[in-house]
C-alpha positions in Angstrom: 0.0 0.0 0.0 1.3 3.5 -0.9 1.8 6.4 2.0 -0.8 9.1 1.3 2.0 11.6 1.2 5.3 11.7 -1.0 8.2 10.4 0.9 10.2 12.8 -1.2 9.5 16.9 -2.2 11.6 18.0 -5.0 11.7 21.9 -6.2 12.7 22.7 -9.6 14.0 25.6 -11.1 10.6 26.2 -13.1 6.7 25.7 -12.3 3.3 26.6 -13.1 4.3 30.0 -13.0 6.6 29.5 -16.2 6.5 26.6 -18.5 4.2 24.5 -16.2 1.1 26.8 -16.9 -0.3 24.0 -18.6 -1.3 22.5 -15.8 -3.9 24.8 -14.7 -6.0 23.5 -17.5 -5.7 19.7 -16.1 -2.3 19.6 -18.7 -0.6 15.9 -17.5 2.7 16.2 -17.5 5.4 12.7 -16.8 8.6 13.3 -15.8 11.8 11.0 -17.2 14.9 11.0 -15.3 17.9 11.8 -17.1 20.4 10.2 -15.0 22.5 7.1 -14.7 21.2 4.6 -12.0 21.1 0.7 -11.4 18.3 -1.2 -12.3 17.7 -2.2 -9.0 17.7 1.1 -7.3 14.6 2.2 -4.8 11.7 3.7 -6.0 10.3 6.5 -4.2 7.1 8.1 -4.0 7.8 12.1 -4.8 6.1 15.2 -5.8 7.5 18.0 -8.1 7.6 21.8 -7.2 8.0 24.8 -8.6 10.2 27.7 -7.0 7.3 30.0 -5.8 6.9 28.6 -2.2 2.5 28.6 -3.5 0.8 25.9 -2.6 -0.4 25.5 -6.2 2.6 25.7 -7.9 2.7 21.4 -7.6 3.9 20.1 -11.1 4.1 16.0 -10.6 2.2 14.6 -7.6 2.3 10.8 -6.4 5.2 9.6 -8.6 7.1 6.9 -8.5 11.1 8.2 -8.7 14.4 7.2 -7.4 16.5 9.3 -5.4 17.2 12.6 -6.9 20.5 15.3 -6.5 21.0 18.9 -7.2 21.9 18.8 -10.9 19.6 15.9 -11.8 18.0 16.8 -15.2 14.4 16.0 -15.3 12.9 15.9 -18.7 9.0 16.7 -20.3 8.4 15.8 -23.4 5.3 17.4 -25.7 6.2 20.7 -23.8 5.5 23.1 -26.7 3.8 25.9 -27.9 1.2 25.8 -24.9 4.3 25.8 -22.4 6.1 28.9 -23.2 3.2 31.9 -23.9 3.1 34.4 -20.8 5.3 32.9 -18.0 4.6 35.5 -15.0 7.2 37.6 -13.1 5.3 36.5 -9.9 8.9 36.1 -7.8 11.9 37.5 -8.2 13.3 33.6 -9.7 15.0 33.7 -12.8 13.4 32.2 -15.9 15.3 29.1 -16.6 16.7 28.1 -19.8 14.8 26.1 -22.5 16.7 23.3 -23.9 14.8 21.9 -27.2 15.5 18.5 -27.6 15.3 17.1 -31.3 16.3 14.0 -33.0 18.9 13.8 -35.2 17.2 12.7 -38.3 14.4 16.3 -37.7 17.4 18.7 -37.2 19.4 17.3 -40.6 16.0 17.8 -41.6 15.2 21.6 -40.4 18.9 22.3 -41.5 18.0 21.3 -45.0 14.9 23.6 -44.9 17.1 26.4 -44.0 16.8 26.6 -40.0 20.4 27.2 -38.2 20.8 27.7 -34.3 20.6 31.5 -35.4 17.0 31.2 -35.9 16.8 30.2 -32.5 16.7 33.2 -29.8 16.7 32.8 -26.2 16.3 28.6 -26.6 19.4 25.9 -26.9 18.9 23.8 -29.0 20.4 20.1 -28.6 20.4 17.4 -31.2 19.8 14.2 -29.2 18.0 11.3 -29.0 17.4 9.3 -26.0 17.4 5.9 -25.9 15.1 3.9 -23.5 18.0 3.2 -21.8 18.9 7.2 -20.9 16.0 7.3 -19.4 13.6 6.4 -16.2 10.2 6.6 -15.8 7.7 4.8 -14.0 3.9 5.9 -13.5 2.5 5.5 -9.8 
């Protein structure tokens, strides 16, 4: 049986406030761990939070994780056009960096149409694909 609350509270560097606005309008988001760990490691029960110290500003509630550290990159995907319209200036936090992820194969593509890293202002753009084994992610 799982504990009614997480065993672990996590607060990232962005929330609904900023790219997680989504989630006002009942947007599900599913974190993947971008991290190295052993299959066998301990799954905890965590929540994710935004910086704003509001007790609304929950991204990922109930969700199976392991052990997390400061510098662990957690990764969205589907985090588009939706994510990025009017993030508020409600604290003084900085706005974190968007990295777009792309597969190789698109960005040969969008190079061939003409798009360079140029095109792209205030965003880092990173070629990359995951592979299922890059990444963790297990639904409570």
């Amino acid at each position: 049986m799982l504990a009614s609350k997480p065993l672990f509270i996590y607060y990232m560097n962005d929330g609904i406030y900023g790219s997680f606005a989504c989630k006002l309008c009942d947007f599900t988001v599913v974190p993947q761990v971008h991290k190295n760990y052993k299959a066998d490691a301990p799954l905890f029960m965590s929540s994710l939070w935004g910086p704003s110290c509001d007790g609304l500003d929950q991204v990922v509630d109930h969700y199976l994780l392991p052990e997390l550290d400061v510098g662990d990159w957690i990764i969205f995907e589907n985090m588009g056009a939706f994510t990025l319209g009017e993030p508020s200036d409600f604290s003084e936090f900085q706005k974190p960096p968007v990295f777009c992820f792309i597969s190789i194969s698109d960005w040969y593509e969008m190079q061939d149409a003409g798009v360079t890293l140029d095109t792209f202002i205030n965003y880092y753009v990173v070629p990359f694909q995951l592979s299922q084994d890059d990444c963790f992610s297990t639904a409570a």
